[in-house]
C-alpha positions as CSV (number, residue, x, y, z in Angstrom):
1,X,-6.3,7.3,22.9
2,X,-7.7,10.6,21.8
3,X,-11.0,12.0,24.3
4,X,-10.9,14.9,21.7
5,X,-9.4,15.5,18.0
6,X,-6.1,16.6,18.5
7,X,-5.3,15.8,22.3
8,X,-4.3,12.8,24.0
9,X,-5.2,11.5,27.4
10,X,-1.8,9.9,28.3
11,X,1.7,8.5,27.0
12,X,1.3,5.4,25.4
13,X,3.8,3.5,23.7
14,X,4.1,5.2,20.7
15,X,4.7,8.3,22.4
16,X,7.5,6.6,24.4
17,X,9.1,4.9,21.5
18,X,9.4,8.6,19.7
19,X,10.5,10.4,22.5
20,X,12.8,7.9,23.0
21,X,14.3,8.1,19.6
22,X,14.2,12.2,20.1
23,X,16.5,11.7,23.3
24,X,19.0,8.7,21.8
25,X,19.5,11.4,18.4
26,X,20.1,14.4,21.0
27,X,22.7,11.9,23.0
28,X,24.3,11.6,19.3
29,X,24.4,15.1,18.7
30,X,26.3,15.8,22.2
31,X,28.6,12.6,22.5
32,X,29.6,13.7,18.8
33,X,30.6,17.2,19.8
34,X,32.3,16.1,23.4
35,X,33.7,12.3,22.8
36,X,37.2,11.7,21.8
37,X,39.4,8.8,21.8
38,X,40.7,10.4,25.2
39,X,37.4,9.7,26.5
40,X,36.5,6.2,24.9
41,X,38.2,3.4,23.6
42,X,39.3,4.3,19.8
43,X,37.1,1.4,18.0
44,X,33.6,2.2,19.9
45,X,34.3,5.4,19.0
46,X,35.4,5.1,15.6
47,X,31.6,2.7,15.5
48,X,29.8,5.2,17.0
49,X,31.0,8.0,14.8
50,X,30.4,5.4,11.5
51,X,27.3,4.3,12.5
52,X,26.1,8.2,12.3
53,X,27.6,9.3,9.4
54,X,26.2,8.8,5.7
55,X,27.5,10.2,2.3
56,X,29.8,13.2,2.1
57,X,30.4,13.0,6.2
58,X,31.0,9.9,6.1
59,X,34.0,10.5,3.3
60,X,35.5,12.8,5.4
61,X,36.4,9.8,8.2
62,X,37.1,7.5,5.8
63,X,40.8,8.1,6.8
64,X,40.1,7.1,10.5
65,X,37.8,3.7,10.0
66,X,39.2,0.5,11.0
67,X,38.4,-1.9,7.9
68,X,36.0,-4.4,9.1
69,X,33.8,-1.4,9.5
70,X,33.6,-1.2,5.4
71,X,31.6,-4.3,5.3
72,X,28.3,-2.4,6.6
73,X,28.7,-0.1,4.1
74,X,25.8,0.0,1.5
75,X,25.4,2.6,-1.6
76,X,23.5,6.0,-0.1
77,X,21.6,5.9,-4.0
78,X,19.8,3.2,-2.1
79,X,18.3,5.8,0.1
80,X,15.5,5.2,-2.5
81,X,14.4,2.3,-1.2
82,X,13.1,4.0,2.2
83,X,10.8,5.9,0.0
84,X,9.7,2.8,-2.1
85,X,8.5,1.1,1.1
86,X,6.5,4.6,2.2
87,X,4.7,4.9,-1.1
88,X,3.6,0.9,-1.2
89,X,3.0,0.8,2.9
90,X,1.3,4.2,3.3
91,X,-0.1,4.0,0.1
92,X,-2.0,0.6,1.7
93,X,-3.0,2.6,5.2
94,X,-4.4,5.4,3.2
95,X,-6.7,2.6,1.0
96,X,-7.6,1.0,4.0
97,X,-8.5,4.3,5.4
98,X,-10.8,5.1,3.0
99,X,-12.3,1.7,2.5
100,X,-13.0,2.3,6.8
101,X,-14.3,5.7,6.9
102,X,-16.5,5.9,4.0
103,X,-17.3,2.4,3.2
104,X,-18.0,1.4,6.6
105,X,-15.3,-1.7,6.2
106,X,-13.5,-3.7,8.9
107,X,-10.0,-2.9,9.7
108,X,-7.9,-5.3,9.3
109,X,-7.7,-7.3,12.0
110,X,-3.7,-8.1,12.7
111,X,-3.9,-4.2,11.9
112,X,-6.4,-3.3,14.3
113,X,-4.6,-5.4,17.2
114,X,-1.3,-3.6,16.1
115,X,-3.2,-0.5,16.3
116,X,-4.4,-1.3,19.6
117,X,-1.0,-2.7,20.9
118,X,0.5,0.6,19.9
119,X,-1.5,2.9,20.9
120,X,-4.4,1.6,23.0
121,X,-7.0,2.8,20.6
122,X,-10.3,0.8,20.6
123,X,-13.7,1.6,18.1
124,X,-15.5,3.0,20.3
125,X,-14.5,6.5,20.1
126,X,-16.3,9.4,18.9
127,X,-16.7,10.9,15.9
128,X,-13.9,14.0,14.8
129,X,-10.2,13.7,14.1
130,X,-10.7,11.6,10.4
131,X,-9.8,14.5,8.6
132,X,-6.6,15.5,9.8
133,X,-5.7,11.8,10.2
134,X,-6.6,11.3,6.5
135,X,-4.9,14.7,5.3
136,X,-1.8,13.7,7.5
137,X,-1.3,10.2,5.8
138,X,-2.1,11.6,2.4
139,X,1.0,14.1,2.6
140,X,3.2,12.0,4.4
141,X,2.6,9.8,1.0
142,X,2.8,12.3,-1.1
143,X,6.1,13.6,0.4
144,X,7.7,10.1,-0.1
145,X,6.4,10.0,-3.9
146,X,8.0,13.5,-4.6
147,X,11.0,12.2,-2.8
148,X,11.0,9.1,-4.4
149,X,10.9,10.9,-7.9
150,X,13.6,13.3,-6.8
151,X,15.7,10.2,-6.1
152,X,15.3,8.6,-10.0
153,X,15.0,12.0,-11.8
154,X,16.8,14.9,-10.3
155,X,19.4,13.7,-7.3
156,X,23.2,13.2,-8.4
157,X,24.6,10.2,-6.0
158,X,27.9,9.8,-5.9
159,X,29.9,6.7,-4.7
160,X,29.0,7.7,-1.0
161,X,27.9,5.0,1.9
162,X,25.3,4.0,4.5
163,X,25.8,1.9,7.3
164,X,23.5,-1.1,7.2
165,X,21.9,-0.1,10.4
166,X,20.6,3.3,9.1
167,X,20.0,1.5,6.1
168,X,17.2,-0.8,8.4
169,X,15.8,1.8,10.6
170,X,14.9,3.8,7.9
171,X,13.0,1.2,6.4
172,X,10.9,0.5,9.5
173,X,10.8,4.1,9.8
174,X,8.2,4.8,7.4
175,X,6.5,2.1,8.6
176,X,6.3,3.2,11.6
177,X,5.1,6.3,10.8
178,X,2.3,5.5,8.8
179,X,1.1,3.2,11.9
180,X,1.8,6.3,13.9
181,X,-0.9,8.2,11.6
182,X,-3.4,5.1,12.0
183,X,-3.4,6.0,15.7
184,X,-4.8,8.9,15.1
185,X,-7.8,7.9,13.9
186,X,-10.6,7.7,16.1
187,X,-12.6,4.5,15.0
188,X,-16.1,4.2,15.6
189,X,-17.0,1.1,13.7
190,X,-19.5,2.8,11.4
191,X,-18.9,4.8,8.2
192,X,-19.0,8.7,7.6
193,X,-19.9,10.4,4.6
194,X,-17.7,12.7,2.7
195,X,-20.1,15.7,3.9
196,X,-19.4,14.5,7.9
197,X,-15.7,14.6,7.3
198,X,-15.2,18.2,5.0
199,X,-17.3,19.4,8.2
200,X,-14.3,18.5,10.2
201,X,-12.4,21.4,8.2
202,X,-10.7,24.1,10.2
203,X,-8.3,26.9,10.4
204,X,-5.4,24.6,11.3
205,X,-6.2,22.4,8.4
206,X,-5.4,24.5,5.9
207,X,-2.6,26.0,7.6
208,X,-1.0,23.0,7.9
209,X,-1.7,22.5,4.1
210,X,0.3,25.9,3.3
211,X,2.8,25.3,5.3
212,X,3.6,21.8,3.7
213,X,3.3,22.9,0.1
214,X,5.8,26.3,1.1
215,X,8.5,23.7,2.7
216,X,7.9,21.3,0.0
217,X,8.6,23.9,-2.9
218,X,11.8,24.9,-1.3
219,X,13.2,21.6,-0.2
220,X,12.3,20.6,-3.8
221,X,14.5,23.7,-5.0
222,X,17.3,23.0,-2.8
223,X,17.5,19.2,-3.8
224,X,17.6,20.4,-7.5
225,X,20.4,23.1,-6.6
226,X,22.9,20.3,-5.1
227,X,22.1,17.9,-8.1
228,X,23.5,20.7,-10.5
229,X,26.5,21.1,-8.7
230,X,27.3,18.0,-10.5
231,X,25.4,19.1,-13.9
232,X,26.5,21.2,-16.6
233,X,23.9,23.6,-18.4
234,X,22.9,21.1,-20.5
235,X,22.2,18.9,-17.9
236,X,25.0,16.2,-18.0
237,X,26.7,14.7,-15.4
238,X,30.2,16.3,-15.0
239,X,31.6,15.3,-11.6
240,X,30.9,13.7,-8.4
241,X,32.8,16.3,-6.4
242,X,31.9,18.5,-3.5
243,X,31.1,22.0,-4.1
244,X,30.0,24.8,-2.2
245,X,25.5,25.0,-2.8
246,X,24.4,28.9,-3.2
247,X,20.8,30.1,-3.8
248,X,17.3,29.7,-1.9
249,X,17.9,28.8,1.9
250,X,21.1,27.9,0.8
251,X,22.2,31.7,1.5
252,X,21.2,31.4,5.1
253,X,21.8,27.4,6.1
254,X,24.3,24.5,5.3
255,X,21.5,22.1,4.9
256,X,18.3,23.9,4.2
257,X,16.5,20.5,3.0
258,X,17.0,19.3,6.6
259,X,15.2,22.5,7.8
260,X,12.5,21.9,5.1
261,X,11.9,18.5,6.2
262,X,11.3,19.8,9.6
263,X,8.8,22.5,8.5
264,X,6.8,19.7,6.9
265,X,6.5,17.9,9.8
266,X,5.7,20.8,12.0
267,X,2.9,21.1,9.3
268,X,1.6,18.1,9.9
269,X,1.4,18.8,14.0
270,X,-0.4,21.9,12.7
271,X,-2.8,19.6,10.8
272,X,-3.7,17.6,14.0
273,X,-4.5,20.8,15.8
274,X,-0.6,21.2,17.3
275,X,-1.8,19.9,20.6
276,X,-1.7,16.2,19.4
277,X,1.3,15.0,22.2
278,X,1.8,11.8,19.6
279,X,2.8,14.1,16.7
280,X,4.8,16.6,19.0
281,X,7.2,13.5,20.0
282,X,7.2,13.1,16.2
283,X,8.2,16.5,15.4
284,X,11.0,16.5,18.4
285,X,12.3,13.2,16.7
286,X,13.1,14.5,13.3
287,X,14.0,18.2,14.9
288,X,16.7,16.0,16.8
289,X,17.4,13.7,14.2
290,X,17.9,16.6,11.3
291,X,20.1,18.7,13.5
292,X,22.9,16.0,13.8
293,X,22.6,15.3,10.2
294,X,22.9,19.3,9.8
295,X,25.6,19.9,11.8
296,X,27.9,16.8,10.7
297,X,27.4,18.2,6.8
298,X,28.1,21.8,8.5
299,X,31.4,20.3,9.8
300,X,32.5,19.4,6.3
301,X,31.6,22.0,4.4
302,X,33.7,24.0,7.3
303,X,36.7,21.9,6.6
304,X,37.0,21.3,3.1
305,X,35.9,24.9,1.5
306,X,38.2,27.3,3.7
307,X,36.4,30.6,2.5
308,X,32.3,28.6,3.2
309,X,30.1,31.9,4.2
310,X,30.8,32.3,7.6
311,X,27.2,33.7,8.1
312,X,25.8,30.4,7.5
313,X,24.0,28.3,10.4
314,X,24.2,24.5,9.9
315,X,19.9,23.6,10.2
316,X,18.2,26.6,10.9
317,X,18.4,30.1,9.8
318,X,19.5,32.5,12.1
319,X,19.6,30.0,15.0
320,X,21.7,26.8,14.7
């Protein structure tokens, strides 16, 4: 798929799949702000508006849900479980990585043809491109073991719901995003050293590397600031209520984890070199998918607090 690290020749259907998920988030975003029961009839609308809600927003059209649309509720706490699944399915690329690179091991073959089927990648490609692939895979893990820790040792979840499909596309998510990473790599069929690979090092490496660790501190911050909205000083759970966040982004954005998330993708296009096309699509995917999530927690902040800083964008700062 890749002539060079970094660029690729032509779409494939990875690219298509992403940019497709890009494009169906976007339609959310505007059906959301233009559809009305004037427009549609009142239960596919009342399904579409469920099926992209979650948590706090969801709350807030409790009042409008037609009952059978309660049993695809499932507990948001279990939003834990997406990051479960990264750590043990990444966790397994990023060993079978290693053992291909530097050990000079097969690829699994019903990975490889899944590989191939994805992306079109064969072995026969050139040298350049393991290190950012590599790099790339190890902080998409490490982002879902911080997240995964944040989930059991910091995060406050109240009695707030999923729908059951969200629940299922973010499960294959991860795995599709790890695959996504696989595709990256340019296999040759023989192993490099250690010294081959750090050779590979560039500006845009550690650039990317900064960039990650800067969003990851703040999203970090901003995870621990909503938790102790619910805390008191000594750290106990006092409520499950809603309450206006303050501090960090928080000053300048509604939802400035969603803007963090983004910056650590865009980190990881940086990684690649920013002209990978794959990774682009990936980026426009959780820009698109972040923003709805943004502005529907923007929304309900807007109408429950009726003094919420009216200087605050919904996702990013300054801009939206």
């Amino acid at each position: 798929m890749l002539s060079m690290p970094g660029i690729a020749t032509k779409p494939n259907f990875l690219d298509c799949l992403w940019l497709t998920l890009a494009v169906a988030f976007l339609l959310a975003h505007l059906l959301h702000r233009s559809v009305s029961d004037a427009y549609f009839p009142r239960a596919l609308h009342c399904f579409f508006e469920d099926v992209i809600r979650y948590g706090k927003t969801k709350s807030g059209w409790e009042g409008q849900r037609f009952a059978w649309m309660r049993l695809c509720d499932l507990p948001k706490r279990w939003f834990s479980h997406f990051y479960v699944v990264s750590v043990l399915w990444n966790g397994f690329l990023i060993m079978v990585l290693i053992h291909t690179l530097f050990f000079g091991h097969n690829i699994p073959a019903w990975l490889m043809v899944l590989v191939r089927r994805l992306s079109g990648v064969s072995q026969d490609q050139g040298m350049g491109g393991e290190l950012s692939a590599f790099l790339v895979l190890m902080l998409l893990w490490l982002h879902s073991l911080r997240r995964l820790a944040e989930c059991i040792l910091v995060s406050v979840f109240s009695d707030g719901v999923i729908h059951l499909l969200q629940y299922c596309f973010g499960l294959l998510y991860y795995i599709l995003l790890g695959i996504t990473v696989l595709c990256q790599v340019p296999f040759h069929g023989k192993s490099v050293s250690s010294e081959d690979v750090l050779q590979q090092t560039r500006w845009h490496h550690i650039l990317g590397v900064l960039i990650y660790l800067w969003a990851s501190v703040h999203q970090h911050r901003c995870h621990k600031i909503l938790a102790n909205l619910r805390k008191n000083k000594s750290g106990e759970v006092i409520n499950m209520g809603h309450n206006v966040p303050s501090g960090d982004w928080f000053d300048r954005v509604s939802c400035p984890h969603y803007f963090a998330e983004l910056l650590i993708y865009i980190a990881m296009v940086v990684i690649f070199g920013i002209r990978n096309f794959t990774w682009c699509m990936v980026v426009m995917y959780v820009l698109c998918n972040q923003a709805l999530a943004a502005v529907l927690c923007h929304e309900f902040y807007l109408r429950k607090f009726d003094k919420y800083p009216k200087q605050r964008k919904a996702f990013i700062p300054f801009v939206f």
